[in-house]
Backbone as CSV, one residue per row, in Angstrom:
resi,resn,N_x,N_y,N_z,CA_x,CA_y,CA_z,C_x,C_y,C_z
1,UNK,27.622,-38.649,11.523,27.900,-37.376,12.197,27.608,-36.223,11.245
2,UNK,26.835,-35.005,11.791,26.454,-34.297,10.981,27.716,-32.912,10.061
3,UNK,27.851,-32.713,9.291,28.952,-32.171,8.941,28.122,-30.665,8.206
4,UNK,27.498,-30.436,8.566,26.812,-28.831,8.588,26.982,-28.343,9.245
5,UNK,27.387,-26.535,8.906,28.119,-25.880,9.599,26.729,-25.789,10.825
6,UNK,27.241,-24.939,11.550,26.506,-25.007,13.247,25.528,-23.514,12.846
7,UNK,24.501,-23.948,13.578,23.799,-22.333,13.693,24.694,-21.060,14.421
8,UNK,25.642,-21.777,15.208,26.248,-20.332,15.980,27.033,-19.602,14.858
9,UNK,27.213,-20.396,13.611,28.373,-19.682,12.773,27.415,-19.130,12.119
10,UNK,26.418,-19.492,11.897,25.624,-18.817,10.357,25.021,-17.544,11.563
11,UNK,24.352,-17.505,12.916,24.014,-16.547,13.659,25.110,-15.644,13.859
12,UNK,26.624,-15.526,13.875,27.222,-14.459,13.584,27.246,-14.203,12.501
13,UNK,27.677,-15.253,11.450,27.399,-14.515,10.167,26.184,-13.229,9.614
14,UNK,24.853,-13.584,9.809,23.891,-13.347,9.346,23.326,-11.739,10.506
15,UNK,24.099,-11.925,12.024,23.796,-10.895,12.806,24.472,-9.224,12.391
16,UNK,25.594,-9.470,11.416,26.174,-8.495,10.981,25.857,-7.395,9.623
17,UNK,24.798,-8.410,8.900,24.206,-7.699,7.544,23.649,-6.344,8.065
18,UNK,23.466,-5.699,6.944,22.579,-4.443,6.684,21.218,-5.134,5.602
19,UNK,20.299,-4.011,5.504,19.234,-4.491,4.988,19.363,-4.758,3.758
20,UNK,19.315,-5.051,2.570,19.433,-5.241,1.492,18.364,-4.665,0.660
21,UNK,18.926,-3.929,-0.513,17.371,-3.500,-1.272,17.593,-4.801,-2.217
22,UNK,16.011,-5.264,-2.509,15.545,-6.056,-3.799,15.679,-5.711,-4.870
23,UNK,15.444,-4.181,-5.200,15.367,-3.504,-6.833,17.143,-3.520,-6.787
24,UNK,18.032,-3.554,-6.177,19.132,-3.722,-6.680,19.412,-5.452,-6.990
25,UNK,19.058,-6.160,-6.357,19.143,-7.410,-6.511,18.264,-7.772,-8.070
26,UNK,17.381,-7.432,-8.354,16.796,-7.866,-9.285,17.265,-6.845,-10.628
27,UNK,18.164,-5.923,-10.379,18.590,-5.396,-11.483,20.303,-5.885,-12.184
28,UNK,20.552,-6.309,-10.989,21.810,-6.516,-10.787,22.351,-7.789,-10.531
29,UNK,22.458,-8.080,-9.765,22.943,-9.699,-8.641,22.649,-11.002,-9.762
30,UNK,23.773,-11.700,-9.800,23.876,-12.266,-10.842,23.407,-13.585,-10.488
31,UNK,23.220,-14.036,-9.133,22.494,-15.163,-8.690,21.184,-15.013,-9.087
32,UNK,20.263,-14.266,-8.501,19.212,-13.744,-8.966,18.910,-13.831,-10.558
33,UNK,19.708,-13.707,-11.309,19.094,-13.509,-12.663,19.759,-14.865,-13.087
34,UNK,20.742,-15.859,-12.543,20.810,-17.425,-12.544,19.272,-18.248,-12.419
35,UNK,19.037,-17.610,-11.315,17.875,-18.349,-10.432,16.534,-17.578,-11.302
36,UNK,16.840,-16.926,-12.122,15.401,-16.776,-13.045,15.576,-17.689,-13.982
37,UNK,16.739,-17.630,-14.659,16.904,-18.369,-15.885,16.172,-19.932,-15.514
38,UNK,16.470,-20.525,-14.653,16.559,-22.013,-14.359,14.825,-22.194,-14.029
39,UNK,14.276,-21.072,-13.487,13.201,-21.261,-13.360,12.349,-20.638,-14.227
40,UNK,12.776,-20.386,-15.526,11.534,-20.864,-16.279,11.556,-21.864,-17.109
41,UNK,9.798,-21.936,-17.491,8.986,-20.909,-17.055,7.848,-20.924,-15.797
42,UNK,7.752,-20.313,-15.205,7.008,-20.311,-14.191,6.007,-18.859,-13.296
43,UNK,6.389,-17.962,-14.798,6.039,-16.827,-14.191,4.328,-16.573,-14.074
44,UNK,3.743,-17.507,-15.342,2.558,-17.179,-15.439,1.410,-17.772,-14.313
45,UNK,1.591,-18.126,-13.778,0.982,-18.959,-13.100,1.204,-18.788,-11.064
46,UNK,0.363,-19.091,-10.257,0.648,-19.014,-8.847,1.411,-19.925,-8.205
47,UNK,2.336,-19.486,-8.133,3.120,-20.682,-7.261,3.635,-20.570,-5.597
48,UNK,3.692,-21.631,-5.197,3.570,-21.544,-3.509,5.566,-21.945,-3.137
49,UNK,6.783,-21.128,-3.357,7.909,-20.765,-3.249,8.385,-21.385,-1.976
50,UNK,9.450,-22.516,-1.612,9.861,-22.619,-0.278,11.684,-22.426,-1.174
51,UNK,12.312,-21.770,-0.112,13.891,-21.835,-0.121,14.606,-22.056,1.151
52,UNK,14.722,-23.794,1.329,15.304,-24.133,2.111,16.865,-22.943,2.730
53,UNK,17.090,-22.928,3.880,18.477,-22.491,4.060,18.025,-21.265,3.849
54,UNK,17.477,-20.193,3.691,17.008,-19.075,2.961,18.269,-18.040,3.364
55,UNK,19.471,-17.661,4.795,19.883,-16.719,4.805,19.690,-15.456,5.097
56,UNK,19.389,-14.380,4.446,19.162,-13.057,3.560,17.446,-13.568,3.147
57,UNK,17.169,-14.556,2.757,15.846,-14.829,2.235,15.923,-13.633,0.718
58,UNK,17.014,-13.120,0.461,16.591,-11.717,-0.484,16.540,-12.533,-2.049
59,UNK,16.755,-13.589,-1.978,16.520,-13.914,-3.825,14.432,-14.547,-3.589
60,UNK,14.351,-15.027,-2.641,13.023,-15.030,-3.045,12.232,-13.746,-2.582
61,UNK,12.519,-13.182,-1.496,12.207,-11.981,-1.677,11.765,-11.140,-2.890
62,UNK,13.090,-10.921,-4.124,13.409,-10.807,-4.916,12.603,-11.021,-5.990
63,UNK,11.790,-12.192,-6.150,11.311,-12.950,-6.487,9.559,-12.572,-6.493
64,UNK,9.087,-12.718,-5.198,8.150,-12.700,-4.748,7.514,-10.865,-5.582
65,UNK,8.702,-9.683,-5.173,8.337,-8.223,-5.983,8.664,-7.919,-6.794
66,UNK,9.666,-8.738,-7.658,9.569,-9.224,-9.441,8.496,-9.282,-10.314
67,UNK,7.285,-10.155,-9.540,6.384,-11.045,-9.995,5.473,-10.969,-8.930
68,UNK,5.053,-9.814,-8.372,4.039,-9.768,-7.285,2.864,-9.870,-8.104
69,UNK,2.828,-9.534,-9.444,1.269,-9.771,-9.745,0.896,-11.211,-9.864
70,UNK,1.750,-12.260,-10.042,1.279,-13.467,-10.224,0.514,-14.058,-8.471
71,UNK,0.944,-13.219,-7.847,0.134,-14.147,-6.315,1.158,-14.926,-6.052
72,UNK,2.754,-15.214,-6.275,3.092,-16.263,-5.598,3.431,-16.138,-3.819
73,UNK,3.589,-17.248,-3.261,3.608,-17.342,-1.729,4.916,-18.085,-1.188
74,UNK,5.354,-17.045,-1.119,6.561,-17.476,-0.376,7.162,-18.538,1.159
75,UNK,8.121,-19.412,1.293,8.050,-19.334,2.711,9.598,-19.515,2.977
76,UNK,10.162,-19.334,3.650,11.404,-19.405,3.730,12.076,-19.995,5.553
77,UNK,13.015,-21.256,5.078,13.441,-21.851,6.113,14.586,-21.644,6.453
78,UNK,15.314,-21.273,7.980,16.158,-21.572,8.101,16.596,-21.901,9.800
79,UNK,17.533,-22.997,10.106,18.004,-22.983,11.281,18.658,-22.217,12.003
80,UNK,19.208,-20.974,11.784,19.682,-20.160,12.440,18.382,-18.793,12.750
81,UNK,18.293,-18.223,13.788,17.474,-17.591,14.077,17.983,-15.867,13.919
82,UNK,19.469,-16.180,14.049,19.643,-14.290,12.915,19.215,-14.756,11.700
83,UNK,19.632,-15.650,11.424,19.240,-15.485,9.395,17.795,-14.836,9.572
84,UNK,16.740,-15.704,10.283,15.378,-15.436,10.110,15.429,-13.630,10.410
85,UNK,15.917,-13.405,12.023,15.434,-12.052,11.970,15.625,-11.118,10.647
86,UNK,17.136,-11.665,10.254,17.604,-10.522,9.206,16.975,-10.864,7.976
87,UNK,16.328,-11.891,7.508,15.402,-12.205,6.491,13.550,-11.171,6.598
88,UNK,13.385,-11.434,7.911,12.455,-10.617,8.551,12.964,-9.039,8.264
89,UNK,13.237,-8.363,8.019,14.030,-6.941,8.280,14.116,-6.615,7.009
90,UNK,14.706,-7.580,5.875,14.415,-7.399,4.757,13.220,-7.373,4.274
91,UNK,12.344,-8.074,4.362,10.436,-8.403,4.271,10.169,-7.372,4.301
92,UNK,10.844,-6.885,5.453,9.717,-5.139,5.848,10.138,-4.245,5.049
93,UNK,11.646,-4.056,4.902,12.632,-3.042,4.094,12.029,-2.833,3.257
94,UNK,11.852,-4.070,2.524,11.126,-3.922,0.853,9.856,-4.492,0.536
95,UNK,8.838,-4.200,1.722,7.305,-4.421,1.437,6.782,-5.667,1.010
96,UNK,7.638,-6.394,1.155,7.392,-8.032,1.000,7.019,-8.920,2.004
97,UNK,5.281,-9.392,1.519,5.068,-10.001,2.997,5.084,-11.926,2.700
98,UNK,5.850,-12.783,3.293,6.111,-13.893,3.483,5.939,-14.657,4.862
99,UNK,6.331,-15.906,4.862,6.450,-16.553,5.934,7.444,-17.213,6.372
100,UNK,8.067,-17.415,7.661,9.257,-17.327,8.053,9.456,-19.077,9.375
101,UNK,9.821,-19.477,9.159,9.861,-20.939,9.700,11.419,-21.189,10.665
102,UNK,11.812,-21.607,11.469,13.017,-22.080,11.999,13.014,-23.207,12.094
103,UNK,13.627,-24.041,11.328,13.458,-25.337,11.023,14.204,-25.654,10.276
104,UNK,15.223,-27.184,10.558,16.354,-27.989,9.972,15.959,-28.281,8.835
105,UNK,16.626,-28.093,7.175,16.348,-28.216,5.947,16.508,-29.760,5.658
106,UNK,17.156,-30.654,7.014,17.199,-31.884,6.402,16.050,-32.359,7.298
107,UNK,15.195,-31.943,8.020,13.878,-32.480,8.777,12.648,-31.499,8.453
108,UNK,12.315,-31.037,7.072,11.714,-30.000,6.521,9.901,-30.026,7.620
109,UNK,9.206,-29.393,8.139,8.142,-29.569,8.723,6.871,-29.317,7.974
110,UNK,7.103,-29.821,6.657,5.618,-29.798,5.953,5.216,-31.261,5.148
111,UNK,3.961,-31.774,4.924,3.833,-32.911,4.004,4.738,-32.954,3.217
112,UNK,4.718,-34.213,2.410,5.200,-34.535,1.432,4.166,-33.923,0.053
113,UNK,4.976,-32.783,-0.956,4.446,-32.780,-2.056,3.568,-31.265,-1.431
114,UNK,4.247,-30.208,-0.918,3.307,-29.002,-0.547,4.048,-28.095,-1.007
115,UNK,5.240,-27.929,-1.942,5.566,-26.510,-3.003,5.889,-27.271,-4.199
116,UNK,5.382,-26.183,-5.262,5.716,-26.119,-6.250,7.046,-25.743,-6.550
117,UNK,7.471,-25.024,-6.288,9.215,-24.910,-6.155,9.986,-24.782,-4.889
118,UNK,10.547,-25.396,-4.833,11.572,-25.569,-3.586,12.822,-25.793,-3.971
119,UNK,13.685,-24.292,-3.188,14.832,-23.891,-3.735,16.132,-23.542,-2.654
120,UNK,17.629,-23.261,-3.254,18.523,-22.661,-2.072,19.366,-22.645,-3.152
121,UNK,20.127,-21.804,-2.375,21.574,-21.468,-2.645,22.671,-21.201,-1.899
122,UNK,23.990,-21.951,-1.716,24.915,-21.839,-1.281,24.525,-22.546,0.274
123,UNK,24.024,-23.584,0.218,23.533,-24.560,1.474,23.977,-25.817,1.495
124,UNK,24.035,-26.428,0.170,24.033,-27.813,0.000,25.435,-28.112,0.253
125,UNK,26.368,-27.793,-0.279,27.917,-27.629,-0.469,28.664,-27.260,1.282
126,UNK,27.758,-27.562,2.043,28.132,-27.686,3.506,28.096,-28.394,3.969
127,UNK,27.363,-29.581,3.512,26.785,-31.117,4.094,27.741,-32.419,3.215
128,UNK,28.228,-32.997,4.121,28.900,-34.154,3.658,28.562,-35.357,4.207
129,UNK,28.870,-36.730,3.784,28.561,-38.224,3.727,27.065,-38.407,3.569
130,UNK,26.499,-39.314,4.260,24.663,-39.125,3.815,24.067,-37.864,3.769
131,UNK,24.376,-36.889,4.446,23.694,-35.870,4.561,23.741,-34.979,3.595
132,UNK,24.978,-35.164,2.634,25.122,-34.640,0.951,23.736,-35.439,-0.149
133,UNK,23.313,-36.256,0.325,22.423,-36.700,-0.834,20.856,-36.266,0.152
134,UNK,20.904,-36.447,1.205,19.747,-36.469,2.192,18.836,-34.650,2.194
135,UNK,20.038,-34.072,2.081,19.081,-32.583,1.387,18.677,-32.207,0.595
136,UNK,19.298,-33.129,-0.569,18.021,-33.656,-1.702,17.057,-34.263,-1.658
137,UNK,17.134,-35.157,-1.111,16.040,-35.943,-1.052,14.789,-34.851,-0.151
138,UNK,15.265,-34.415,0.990,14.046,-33.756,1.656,13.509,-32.419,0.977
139,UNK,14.327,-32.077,-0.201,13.747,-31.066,-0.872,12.713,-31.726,-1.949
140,UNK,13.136,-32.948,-2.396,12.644,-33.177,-3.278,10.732,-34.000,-2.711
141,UNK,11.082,-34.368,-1.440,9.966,-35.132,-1.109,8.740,-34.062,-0.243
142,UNK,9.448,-33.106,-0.409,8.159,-31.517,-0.029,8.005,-31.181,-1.410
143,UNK,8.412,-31.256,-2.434,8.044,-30.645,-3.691,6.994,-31.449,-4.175
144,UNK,6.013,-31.094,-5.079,4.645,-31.200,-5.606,4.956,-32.053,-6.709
145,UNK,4.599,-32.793,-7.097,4.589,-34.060,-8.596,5.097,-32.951,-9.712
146,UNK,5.776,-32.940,-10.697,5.162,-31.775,-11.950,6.094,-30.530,-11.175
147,UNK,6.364,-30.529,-9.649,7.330,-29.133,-9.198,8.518,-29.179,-9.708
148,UNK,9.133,-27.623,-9.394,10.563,-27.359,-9.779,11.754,-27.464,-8.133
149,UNK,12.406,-28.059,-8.590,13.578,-28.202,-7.183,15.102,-27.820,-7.529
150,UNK,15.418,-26.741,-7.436,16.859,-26.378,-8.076,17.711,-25.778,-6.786
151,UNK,18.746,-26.284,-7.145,19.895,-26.057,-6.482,20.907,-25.405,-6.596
152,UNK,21.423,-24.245,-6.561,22.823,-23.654,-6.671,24.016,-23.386,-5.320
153,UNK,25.364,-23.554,-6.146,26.275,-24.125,-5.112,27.403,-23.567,-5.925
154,UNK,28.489,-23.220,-5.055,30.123,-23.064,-5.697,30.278,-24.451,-6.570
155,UNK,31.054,-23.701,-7.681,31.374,-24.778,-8.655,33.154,-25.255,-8.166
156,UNK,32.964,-26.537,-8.420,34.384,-27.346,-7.891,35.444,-27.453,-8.715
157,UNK,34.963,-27.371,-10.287,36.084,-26.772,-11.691,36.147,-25.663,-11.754
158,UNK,35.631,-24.306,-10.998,36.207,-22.989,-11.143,37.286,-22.759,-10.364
159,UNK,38.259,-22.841,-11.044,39.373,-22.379,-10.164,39.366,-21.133,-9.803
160,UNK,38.830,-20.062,-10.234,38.828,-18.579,-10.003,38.179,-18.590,-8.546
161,UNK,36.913,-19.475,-8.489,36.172,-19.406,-7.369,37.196,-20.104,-5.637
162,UNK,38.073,-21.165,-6.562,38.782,-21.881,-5.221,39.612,-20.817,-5.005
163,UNK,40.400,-20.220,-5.723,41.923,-19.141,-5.472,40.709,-18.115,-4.677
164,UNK,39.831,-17.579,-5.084,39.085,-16.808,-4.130,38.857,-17.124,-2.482
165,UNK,38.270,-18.264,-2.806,38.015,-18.674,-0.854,39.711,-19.038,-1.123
166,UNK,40.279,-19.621,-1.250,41.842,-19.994,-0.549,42.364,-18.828,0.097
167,UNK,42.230,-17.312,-0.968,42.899,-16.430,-0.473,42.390,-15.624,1.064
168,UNK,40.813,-15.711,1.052,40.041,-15.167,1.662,40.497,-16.135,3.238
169,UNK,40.459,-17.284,3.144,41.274,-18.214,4.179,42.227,-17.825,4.448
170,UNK,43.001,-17.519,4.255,44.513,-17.149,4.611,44.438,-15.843,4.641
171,UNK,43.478,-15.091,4.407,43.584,-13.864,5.228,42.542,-13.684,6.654
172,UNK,42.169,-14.481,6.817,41.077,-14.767,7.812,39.844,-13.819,7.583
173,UNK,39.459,-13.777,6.460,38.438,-13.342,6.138,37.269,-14.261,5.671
174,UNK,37.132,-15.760,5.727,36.618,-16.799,5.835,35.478,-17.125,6.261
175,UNK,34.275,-16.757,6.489,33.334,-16.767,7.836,32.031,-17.892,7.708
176,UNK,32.254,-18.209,6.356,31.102,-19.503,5.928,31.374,-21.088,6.961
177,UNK,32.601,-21.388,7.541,32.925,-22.734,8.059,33.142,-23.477,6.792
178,UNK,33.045,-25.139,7.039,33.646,-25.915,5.883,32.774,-25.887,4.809
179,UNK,33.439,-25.919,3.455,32.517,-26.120,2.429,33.410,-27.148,1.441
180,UNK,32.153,-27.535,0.723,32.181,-28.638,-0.330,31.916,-28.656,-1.679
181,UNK,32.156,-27.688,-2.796,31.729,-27.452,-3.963,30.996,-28.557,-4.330
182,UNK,30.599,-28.203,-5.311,29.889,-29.267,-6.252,30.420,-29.267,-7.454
183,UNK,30.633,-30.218,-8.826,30.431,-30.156,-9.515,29.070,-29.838,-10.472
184,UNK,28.836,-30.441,-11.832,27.822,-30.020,-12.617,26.923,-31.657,-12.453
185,UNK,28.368,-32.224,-12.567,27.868,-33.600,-12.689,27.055,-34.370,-11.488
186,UNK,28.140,-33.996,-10.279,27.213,-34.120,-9.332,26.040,-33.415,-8.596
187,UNK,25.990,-32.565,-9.120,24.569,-31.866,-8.947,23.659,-32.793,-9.422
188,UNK,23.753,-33.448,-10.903,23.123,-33.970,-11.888,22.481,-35.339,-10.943
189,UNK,23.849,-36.308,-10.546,23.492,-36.701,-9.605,22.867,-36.480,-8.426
190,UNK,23.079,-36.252,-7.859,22.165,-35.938,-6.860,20.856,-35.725,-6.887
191,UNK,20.495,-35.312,-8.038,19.134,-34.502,-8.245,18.194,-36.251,-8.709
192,UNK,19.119,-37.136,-9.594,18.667,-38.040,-10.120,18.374,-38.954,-8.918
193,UNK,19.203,-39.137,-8.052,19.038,-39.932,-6.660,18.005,-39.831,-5.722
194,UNK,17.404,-38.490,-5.977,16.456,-37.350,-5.214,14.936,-37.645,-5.900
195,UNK,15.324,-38.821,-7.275,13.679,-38.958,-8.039,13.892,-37.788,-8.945
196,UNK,14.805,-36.986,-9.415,14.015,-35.582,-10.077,14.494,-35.967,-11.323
197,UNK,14.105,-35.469,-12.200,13.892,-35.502,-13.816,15.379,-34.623,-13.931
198,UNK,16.196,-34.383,-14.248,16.985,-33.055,-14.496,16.977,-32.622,-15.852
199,UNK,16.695,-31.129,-15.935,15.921,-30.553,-17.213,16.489,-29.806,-17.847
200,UNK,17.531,-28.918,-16.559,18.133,-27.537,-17.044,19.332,-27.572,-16.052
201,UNK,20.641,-26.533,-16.443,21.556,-25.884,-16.025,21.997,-24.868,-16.272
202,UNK,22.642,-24.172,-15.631,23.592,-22.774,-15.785,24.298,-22.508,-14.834
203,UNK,25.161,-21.740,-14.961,26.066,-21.209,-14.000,25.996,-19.304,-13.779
204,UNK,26.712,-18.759,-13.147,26.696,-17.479,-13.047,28.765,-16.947,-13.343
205,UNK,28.886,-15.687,-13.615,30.123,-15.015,-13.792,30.746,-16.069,-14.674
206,UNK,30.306,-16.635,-15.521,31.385,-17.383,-16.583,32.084,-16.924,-17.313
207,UNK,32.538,-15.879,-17.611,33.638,-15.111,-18.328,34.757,-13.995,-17.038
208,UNK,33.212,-12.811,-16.857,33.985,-12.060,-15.814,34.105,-12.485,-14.106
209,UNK,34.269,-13.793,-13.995,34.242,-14.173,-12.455,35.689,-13.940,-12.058
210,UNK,36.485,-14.126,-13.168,38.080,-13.843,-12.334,38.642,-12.341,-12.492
211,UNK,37.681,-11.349,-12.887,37.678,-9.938,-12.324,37.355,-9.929,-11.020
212,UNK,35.883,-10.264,-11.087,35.351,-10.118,-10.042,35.715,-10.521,-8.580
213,UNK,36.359,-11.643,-8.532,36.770,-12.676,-7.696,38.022,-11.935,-7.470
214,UNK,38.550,-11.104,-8.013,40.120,-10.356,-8.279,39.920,-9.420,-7.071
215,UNK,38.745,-9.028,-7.113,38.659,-7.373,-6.863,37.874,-7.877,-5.239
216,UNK,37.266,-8.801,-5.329,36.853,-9.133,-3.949,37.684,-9.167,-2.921
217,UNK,38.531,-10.307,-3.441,39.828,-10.772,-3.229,41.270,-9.252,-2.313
218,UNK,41.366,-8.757,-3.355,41.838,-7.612,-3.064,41.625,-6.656,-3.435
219,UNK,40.546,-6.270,-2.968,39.697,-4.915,-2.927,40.135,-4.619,-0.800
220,UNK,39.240,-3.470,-1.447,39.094,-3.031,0.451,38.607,-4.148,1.159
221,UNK,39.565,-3.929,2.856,39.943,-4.735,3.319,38.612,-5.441,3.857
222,UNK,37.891,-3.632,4.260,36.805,-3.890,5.449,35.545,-3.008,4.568
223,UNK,34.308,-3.989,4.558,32.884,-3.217,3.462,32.031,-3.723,4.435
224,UNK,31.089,-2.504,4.178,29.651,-2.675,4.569,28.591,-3.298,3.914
225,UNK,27.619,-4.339,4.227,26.535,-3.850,2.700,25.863,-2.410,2.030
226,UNK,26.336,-1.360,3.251,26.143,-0.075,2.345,26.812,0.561,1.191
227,UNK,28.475,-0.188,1.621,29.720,0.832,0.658,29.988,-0.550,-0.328
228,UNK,28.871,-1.605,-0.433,28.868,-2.854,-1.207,28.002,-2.237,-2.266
229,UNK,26.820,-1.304,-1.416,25.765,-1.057,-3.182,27.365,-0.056,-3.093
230,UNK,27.157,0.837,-2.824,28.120,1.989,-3.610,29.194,1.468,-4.528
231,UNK,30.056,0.429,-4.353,30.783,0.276,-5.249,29.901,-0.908,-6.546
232,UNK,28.501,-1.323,-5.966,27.798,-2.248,-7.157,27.679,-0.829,-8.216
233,UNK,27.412,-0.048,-7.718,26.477,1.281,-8.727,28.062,1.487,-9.453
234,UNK,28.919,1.541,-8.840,30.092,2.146,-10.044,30.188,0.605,-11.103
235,UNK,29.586,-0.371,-11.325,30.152,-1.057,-11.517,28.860,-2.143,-12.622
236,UNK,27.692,-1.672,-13.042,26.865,-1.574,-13.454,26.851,-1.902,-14.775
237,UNK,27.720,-1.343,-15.706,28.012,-1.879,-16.904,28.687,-3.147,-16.644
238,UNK,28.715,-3.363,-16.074,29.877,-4.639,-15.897,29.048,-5.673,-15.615
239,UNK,27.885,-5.580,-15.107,26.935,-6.486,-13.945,26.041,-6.829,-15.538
240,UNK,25.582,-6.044,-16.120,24.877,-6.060,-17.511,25.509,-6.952,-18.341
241,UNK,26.700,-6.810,-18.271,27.683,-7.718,-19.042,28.028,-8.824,-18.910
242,UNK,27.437,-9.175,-17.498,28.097,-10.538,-16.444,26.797,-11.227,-17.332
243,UNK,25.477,-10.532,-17.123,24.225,-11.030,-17.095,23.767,-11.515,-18.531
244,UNK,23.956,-10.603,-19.623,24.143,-10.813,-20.908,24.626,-11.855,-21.622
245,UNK,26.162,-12.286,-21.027,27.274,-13.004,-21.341,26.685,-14.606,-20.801
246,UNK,26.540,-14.594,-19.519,25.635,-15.852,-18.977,24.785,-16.233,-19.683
247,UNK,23.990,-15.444,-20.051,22.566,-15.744,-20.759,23.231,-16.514,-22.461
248,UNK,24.200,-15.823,-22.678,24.186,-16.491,-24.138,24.832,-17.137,-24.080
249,UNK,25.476,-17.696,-23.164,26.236,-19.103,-22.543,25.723,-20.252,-22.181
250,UNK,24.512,-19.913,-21.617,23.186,-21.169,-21.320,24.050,-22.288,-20.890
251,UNK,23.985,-23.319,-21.338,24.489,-24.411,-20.195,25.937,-24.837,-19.969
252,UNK,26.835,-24.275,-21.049,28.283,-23.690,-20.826,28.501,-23.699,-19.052
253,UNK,27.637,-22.518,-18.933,27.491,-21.736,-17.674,27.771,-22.981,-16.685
254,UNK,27.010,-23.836,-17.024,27.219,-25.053,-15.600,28.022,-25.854,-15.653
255,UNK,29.068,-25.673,-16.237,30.497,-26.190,-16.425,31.693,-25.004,-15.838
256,UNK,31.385,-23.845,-16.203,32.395,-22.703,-15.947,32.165,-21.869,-15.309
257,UNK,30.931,-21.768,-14.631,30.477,-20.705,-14.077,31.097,-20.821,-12.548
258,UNK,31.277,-19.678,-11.787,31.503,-19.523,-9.995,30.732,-20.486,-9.177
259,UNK,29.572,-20.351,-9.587,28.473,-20.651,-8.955,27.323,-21.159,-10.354
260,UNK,27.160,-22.823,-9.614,26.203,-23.497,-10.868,25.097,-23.826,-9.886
261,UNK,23.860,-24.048,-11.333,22.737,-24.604,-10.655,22.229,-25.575,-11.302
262,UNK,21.128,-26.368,-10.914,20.099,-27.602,-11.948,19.012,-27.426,-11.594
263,UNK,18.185,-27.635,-12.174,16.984,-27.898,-12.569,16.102,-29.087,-12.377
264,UNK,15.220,-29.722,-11.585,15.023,-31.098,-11.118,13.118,-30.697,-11.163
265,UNK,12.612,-31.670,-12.465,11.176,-31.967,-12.280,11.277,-32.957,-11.135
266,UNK,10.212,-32.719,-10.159,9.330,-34.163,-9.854,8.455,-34.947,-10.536
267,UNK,8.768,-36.318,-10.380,7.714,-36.792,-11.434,6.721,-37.422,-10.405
């Protein structure tokens, strides 16, 4: 029985965003500068980008006008059809042109071995019994011999991150459906079960996540993604500091961090 949340939840979820700018994401957003770390190196070169589950689509977005001179080609999947529009909306927002698919991440619709990197975040950690190892595997069996396949997910030893959703639950502010952290280890696994080499890790907010998580937590009741940049911009030194601190933490990070990721060659 499938234990992924339903498209009707991720289609309200995803019907309520505002557009997102990229140049704040890539200056700022601490996933984003996770999801660089893990992927290098890979800048020099053309690469053909899939991110299962995509959402927002805004970290490859992100990605794609980071590094627009390299030619890479984006494509981004997801089963819910707001995610896509509002992934679409972003594309245009910020001059980013990609390709956009509606299609189940555990029945992916391309050969075996057609990206060089194939990626997500905050997808996997929704799927339980076979279907926890089975979205590895279908990421890993669209990825290219020699590709990169990384994964990031709530970490299951951050307690800062559980007291966060616990509290957010009990105030009914909740809107993801069930989730399943991961550990570091089982990431590790998984990735090894999946055929992948595992190469690299990190995590994100490993020092300041239980500010952050503080202020989410009990901050204002009700935010926009508009009055979300406004309070990112007051808050800027801090984001520098998140980013800094991670970085010289390196694989620490995927033990303590909010949110960890891995790193998986195909061989």
């Amino acid at each position: 029985m499938s234990q992924k949340v339903s498209p009707e939840v991720w289609n309200d979820v995803w019907s309520k965003r505002s557009i997102i700018d990229c140049d704040y994401v890539i200056a700022y957003d601490p996933i984003y500068h996770l999801l660089k770390r893990l992927l290098e190196p890979f800048y020099g070169r053309e690469c053909r980008i899939l991110e299962v589950g995509c959402g927002s689509g805004i970290y490859t977005l992100s990605l794609l006008k980071d590094f627009y001179h390299s030619n890479h080609q984006g494509v981004l999947v997801d089963f819910s059809s707001a995610a896509l529009t509002f992934a679409r909306q972003n594309a245009a927002g910020n001059n980013v042109k990609t390709s956009f698919i509606l299609a189940d991440g555990l029945k992916l619709p391309f050969p075996d071995g057609t990206f060089d990197i194939v990626w997500n975040e905050g997808v996997n950690e929704h799927f339980q019994g076979l279907e926890r190892q089975s979205i590895f595997n279908e990421m890993a069996r669209v990825c290219k011999p020699g590709g990169q396949v990384i994964a990031i997910a709530p970490n299951a030893l951050n307690w800062m991150y559980r007291l966060w959703k616990s509290c957010r639950q009990k105030q009914g502010r909740w809107e993801y459906g069930a989730e399943y952290p991961f550990s570091i280890c089982e990431l590790n696994d998984r990735m090894r079960r999946a055929g992948l080499k595992t190469v690299k890790t990190g995590g994100k907010d490993t020092l300041a996540s239980f500010i952050y998580l503080i202020w989410l937590t009990f901050g204002q009741k009700r935010r926009t993604q508009e009055n979300l940049a406004e309070v990112g911009r007051g808050i800027r030194a801090l984001r520098r500091l998140v980013v800094a601190t991670d970085r010289l933490l390196g694989p620490l990070g995927g033990l303590t961090g909010a949110e960890i990721g891995v790193k998986g060659i195909k061989q």
